[in-house]
C-alpha positions in Angstrom: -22.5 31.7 5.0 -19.7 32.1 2.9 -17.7 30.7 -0.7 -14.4 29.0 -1.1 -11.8 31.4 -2.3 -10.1 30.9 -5.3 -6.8 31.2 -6.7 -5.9 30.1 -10.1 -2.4 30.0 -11.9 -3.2 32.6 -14.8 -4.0 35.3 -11.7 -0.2 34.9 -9.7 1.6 38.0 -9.8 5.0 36.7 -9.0 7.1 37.0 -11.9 8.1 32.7 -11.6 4.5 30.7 -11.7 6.3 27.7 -11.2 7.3 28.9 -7.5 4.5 31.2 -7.0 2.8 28.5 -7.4 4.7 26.3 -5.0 3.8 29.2 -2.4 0.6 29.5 -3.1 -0.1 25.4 -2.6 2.2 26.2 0.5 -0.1 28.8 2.2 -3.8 27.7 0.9 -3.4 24.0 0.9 -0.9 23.1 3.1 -1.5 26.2 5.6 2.1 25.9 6.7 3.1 28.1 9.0 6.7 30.5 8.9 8.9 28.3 11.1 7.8 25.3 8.8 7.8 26.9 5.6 11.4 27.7 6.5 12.2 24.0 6.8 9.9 23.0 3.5 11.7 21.8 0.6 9.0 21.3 -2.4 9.4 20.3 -6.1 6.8 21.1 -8.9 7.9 19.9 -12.6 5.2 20.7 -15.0 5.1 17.2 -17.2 5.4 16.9 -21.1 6.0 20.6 -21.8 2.6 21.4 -20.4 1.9 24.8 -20.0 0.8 24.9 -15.7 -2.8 25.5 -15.2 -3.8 25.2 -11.7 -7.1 26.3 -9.6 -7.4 26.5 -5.4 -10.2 26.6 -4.0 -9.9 26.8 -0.3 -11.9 27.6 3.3 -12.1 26.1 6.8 -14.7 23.2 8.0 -13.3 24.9 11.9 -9.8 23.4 12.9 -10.1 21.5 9.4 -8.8 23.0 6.1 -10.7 22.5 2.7 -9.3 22.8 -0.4 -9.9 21.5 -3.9 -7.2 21.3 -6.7 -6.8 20.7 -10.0 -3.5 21.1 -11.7 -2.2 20.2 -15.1 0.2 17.1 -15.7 3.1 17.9 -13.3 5.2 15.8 -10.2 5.5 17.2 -6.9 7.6 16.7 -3.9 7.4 17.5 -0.4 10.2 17.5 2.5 11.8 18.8 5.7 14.7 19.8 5.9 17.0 19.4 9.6 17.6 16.7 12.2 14.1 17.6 14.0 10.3 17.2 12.9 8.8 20.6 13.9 6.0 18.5 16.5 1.9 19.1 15.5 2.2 18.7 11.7 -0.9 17.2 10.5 -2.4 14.7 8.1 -3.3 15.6 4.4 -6.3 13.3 3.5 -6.3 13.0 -0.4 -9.7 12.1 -2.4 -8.6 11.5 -5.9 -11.8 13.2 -8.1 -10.4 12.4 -11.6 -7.7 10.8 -13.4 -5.1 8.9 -12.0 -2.2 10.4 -9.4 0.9 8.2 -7.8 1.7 8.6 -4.1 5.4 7.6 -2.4 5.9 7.8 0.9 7.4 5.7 3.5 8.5 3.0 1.0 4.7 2.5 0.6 3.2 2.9 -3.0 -0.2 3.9 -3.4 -2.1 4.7 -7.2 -5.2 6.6 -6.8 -8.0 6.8 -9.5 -11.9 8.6 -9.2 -12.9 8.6 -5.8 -10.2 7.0 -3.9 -8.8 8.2 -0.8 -5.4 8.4 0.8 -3.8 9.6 3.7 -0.4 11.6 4.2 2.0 12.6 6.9 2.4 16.0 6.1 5.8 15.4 8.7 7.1 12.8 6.4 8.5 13.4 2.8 6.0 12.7 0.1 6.0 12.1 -4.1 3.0 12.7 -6.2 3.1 12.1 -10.1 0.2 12.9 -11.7 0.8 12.3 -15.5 -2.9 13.8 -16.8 -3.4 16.2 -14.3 -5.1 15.9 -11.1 -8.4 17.0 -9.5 -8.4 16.4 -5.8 -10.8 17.6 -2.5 -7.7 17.2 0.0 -8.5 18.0 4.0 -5.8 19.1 6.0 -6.4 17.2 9.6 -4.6 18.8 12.5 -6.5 16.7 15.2 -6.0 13.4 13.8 -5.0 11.4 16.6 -1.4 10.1 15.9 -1.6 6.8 18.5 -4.8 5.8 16.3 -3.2 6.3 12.6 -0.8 4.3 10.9 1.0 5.6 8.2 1.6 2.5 6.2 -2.7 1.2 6.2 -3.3 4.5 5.5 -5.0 4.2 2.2 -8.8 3.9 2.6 -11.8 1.7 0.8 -14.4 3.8 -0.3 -16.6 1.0 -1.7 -18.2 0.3 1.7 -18.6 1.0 5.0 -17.1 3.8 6.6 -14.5 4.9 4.6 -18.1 5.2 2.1 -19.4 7.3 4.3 -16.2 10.0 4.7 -16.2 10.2 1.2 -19.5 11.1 0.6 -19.7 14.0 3.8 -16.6 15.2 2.3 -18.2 15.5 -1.2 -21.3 17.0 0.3 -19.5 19.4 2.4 -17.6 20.8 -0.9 -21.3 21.1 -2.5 -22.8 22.5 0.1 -20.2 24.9 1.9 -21.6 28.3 0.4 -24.5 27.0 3.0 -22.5 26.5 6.0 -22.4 29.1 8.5 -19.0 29.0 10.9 -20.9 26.6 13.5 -22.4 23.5 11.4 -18.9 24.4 9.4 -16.8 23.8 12.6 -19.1 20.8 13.5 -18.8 19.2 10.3 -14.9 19.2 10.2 -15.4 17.4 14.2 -17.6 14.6 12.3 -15.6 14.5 9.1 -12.0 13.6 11.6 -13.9 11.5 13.7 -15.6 9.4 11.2 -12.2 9.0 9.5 -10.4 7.7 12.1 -13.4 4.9 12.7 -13.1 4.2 8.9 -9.3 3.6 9.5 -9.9 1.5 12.6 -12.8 -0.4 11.3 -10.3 -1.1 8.0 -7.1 -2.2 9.9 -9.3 -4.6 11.9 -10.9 -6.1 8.7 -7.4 -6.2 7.5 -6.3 -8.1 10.5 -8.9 -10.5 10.0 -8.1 -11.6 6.5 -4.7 -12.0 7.3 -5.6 -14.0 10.2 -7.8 -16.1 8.3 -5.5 -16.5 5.6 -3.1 -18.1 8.2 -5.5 -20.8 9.5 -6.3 -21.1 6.0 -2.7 -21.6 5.0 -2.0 -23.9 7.8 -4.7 -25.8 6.5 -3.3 -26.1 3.0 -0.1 -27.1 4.5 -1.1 -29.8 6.6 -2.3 -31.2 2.9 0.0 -30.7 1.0 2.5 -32.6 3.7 0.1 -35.3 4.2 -0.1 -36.0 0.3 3.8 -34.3 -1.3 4.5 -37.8 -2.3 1.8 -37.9 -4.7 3.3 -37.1 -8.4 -0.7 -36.0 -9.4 -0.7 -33.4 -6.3 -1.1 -30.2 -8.0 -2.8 -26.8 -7.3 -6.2 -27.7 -8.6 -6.8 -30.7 -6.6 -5.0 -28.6 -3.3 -7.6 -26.0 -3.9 -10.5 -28.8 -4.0 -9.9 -31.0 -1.2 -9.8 -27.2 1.0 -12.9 -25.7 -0.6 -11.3 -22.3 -2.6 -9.9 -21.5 -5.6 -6.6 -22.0 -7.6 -6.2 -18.0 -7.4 -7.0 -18.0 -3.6 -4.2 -20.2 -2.9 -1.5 -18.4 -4.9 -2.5 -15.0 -3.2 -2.9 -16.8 0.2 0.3 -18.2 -0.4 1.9 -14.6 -1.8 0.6 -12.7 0.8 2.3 -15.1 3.7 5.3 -16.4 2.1 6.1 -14.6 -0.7 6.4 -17.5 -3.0 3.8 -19.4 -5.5 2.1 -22.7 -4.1 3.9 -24.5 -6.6 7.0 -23.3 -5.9 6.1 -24.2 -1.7 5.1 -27.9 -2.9 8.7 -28.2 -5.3 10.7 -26.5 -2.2 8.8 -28.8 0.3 9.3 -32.3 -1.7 13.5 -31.0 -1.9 13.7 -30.3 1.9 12.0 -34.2 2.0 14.4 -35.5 -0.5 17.4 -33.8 1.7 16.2 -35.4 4.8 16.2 -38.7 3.3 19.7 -38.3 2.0 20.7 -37.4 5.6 19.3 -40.6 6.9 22.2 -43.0 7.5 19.4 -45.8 7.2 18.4 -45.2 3.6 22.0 -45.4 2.4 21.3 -48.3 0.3 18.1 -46.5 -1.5 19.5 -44.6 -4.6 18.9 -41.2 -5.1 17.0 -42.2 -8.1 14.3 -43.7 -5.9 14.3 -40.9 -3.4 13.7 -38.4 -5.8 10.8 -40.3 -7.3 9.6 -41.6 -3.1 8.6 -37.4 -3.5 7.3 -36.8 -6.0 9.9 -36.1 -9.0 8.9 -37.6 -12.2 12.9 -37.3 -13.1 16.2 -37.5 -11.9 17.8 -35.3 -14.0 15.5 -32.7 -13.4 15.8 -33.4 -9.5 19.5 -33.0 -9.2 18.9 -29.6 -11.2 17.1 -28.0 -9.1 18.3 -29.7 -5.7 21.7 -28.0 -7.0 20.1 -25.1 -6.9 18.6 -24.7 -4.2 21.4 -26.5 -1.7 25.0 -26.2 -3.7 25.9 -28.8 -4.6 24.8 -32.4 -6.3 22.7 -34.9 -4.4 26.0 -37.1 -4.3 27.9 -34.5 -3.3 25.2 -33.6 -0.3 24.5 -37.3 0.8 27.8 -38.4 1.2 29.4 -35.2 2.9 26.2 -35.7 5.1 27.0 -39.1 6.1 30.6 -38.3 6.6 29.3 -35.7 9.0 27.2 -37.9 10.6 
């Protein structure tokens, strides 16, 4: 049996805190070794003239590192320097205790409150803001299997399921460690990194399901909306009710596949109509008046504002430089 040792700020003997600091979340936390540390380039700005006040507590659950940290306000940063990524870094899982904290990296944003989770690629730079201070449980995972972890779906849903479950072992783990000799300690860390990487698996396949509904779904909404764009009354309520979901389940269907708003799909949809109508050497004698209002546009004034818009140039100007062309 044994306790988690403990460093805290006010006990640092260097004469800067600030870097001691830095060295000792180096060594305990991120148990980098010499020919990293030489490559690390790390950033800790204390925030809004906050005195630092830091505590690390830290042991081993085997090949897996434990730590807890709570730090006042502060941002950190994290990189490598040089061409080459020293190979066998590991992954940093984060579970966010209290208060809020702000992860960057990758291009992907992540905001973590109370008992969220998040992984990082501790070969990858990293931000962290953490404007009221920070209270994490962070695992250092050197045997994370990098073929089975992807660094952009790397945030995990505690609520339920799996991801549930790895928060609560790593919780009772931290509670319980004075209780652990060095072989249910070792075993633990084995069950902790494998039951993370089914939480991320069983997440990235629910996540692949959703989208793919929402793409049958959205196909589905489509084929509507085409089969009824010349109908001035077609709006997003009446989409939503002839396809059984909500107003909000269309927009985020919508957002999530095309980037845009459904009305803004139906507007862009009835314009592309409108321009193939003005191509068409047969309707030359329809006015673009009647077009306009054949799809759905309640004005022409309004129409040839927008159709500017989006195509360059006037309705005149497109139908007869069309026909020429044609």
């Amino acid at each position: 049996m044994s306790a988690l040792a403990t460093i805290r700020t006010d006990q640092l003997l260097h004469p800067d805190k600030l870097l001691g600091w830095r060295e000792a979340m180096s060594m305990h936390l991120g148990r980098t070794p010499d020919h990293v540390r030489s490559l690390e380039r790390t950033r800790f700005v204390p925030l809004e003239d906050h005195p630092l006040d830091g505590r690390l507590e830290y042991g081993a659950l085997g090949d897996l590192h434990f730590c807890r940290m709570s730090c006042s306000a502060h941002r950190f940063s994290r990189e490598l320097q040089g061409n080459e990524t020293p190979p066998g870094l590991p992954w940093l899982l984060v579970l966010q205790m209290t208060e809020v904290s702000h992860f960057e990296q990758a291009g992907s944003r992540n905001t973590l409150a109370a008992g969220e989770m998040l992984l990082l690629d501790c070969s990858r730079p990293f931000n962290v803001s953490s404007p009221r201070g920070c209270d994490y449980l962070m695992l250092l995972c050197p045997n994370l299997d990098r073929e089975r972890v992807v660094t952009g779906e790397s945030r995990l849903d505690t609520r339920t399921g799996l991801g549930g479950m790895v928060r609560n072992l790593i919780t009772g783990a931290y509670a319980q460690f004075p209780l652990l000799n060095e072989t249910s300690a070792a075993s633990l860390g084995q069950s902790i990194e494998a039951l993370l990487l089914n939480a991320l698996e069983e997440q990235r396949e629910t996540t692949r399901t959703a989208r793919d509904t929402h793409y049958y779904r959205r196909l589905r909404i489509a084929a509507f909306i085409e089969d009824h764009l010349a109908e001035r009354d077609l709006s997003p309520e009446r989409v939503a009710q002839a396809v059984q979901c909500s107003v909000r389940t269309l927009h985020r269907i919508f957002e999530s596949i095309d980037g845009i708003r459904l009305t803004e799909y139906i507007w862009q949809r009835r314009l592309a109509r409108c321009a193939q109508a003005l191509r068409d050497s047969s309707l030359a004698n329809r006015s673009i008046t009647d077009i306009a209002y054949d799809w759905g546009f309640a004005s022409s004034s309004h129409f040839s504002t927008v159709f500017k818009a989006t195509y360059g140039q006037s309705p005149r100007r497109f139908r007869d430089a069309a026909l020429l062309a044609g």
